[in-house]
N, C-alpha and C positions, 0 to 999 in steps of 0.2 A: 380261063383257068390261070393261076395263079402260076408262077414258080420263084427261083432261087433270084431272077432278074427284076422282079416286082419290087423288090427289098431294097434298102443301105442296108451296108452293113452290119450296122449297130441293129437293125430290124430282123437282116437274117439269124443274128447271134441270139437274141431273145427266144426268137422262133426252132433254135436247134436246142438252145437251152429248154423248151418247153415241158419237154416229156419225162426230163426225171424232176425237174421245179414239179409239176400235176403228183409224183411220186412222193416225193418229199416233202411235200406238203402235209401228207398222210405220217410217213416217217416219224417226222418232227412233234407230231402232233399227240401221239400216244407211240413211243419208243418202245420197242419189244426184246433187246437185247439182241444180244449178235444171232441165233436163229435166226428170230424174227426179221433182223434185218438183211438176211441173206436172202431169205423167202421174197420179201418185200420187194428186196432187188431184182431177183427172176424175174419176175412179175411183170417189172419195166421192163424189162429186157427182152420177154416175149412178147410184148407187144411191138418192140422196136421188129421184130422177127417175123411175126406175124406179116406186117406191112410189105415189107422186104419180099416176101415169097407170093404176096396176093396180087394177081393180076389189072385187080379192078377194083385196089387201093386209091383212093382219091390222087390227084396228080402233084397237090401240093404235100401233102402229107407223105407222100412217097417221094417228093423232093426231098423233102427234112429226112428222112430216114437214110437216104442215099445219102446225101454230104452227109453226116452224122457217120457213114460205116469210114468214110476218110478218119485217114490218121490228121488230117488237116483239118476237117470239121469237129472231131471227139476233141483236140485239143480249144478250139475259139469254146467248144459247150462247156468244157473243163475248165479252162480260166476264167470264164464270164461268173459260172458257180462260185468258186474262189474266190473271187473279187467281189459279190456280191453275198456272199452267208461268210465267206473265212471270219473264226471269232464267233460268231453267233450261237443264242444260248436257243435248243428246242423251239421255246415258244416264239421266238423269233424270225427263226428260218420258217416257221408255219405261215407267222403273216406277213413275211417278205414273199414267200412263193404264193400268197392268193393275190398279192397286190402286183406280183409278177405275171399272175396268169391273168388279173385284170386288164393289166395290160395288152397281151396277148390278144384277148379278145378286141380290144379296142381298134388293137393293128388290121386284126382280122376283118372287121368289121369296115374298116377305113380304106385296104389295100387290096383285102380279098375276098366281095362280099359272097362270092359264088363259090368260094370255098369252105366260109367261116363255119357253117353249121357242120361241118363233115367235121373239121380241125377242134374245133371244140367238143364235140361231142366224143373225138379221139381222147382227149386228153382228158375229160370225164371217166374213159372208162381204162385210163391209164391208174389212175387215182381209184377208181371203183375194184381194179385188180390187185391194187396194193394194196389195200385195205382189206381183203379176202385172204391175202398171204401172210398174213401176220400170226403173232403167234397163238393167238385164240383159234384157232381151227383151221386155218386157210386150203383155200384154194389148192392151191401148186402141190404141194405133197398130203393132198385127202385130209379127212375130215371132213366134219362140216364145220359149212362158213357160218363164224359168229363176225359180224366186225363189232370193236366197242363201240361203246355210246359216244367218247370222244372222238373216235374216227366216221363213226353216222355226223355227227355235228361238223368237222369239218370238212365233210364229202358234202355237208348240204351249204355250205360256204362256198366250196369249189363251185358247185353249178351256178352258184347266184354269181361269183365272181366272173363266169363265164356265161353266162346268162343263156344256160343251156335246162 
C-alpha cells in the first residue's frame, strides 16, 4: 500500500489537490449559482469526512484526507489550485481538472497500483456527489436527484479520464 512517502512532492500536491479538481470539474462545468455552489461544496466536503471517520477507508486515501485536514496540506491543496485555474473561464477549469485527473490516474497507475482502483473510484464518486448537489434537485438538502445533461457528459469524461 501506498502512502504520503511513495510521492515527490509535486506528486503528493496533485494527489491532495485531487478531490476538489474530481468536484470542480462538475462545478465548472454547468455553474448553479451561489446555492448551487454551496450544495456542491458540501458534497466534497463530505466526502472528505466520510474517509476521515471510516475505519476501513483505503490507506492511501485516508493518507490524502489526513495531510489535507493540516493547515499545511489545505494550504500546498490551495495554492496548487491557484496557480493552476487562477484566471480561468468555466469551461476551462472543466478541462484543466479532467486533464488534472488524467493525470492522477496515471500517477496512480505508475506509483500505486494496489491502490489506483480504490483512489479512482473515490474521486468518481466525489464528482458523482457533486453533481447530485446541484441545484436541480440534489442530494445533500433532498429532493430528487436530477443531474443535467451537461453534468451526465462530464461525469462520463471523468471516468474515462480516470478509467474507472
Amino acid at each position: 500500500m501506498a502512502d504520503k512517502t511513495s510521492f515527490t512532492k509535486d506528486e503528493w500536491a496533485l494527489l491532495l489537490k485531487s478531490p476538489m479538481i474530481a468536484g470542480m470539474a462538475i462545478t465548472a462545468a454547468d455553474p448553479s449559482g451561489l446555492w448551487g455552489l454551496l450544495k456542491e461544496s458540501f458534497a466534497g466536503g463530505a466526502a472528505l469526512t466520510k474517509v476521515a471517520t471510516d475505519a476501513s477507508a483505503n490507506v492511501l486515501i485516508k493518507a490524502v484526507v489526513t495531510d489535507f485536514s493540516t493547515s499545511e496540506g489545505r494550504s500546498i491543496a490551495r495554492d496548487g489550485l491557484q496557480a493552476e485555474f487562477s484566471g480561468a473561464k468555466p469551461q476551462e477549469v472543466k478541462s484543466k481538472s479532467i486533464d488534472s485527473l488524467r493525470e492522477v490516474s496515471a500517477l496512480l497507475a505508475a506509483k500505486a497500483p494496489g491502490d489506483a482502483a480504490a483512489f479512482k473510484g473515490w474521486l468518481r464518486q466525489i464528482s458523482q456527489s457533486t453533481a447530485e448537489a446541484a441545484k436541480e434537485g440534489g442530494g445533500l438538502f433532498g429532493g430528487g436527484v436530477q443531474v443535467s445533461e451537461v453534468e451526465k457528459a462530464t461525469l462520463g469524461e471523468i471516468t474515462t479520464a480516470l478509467g474507472v
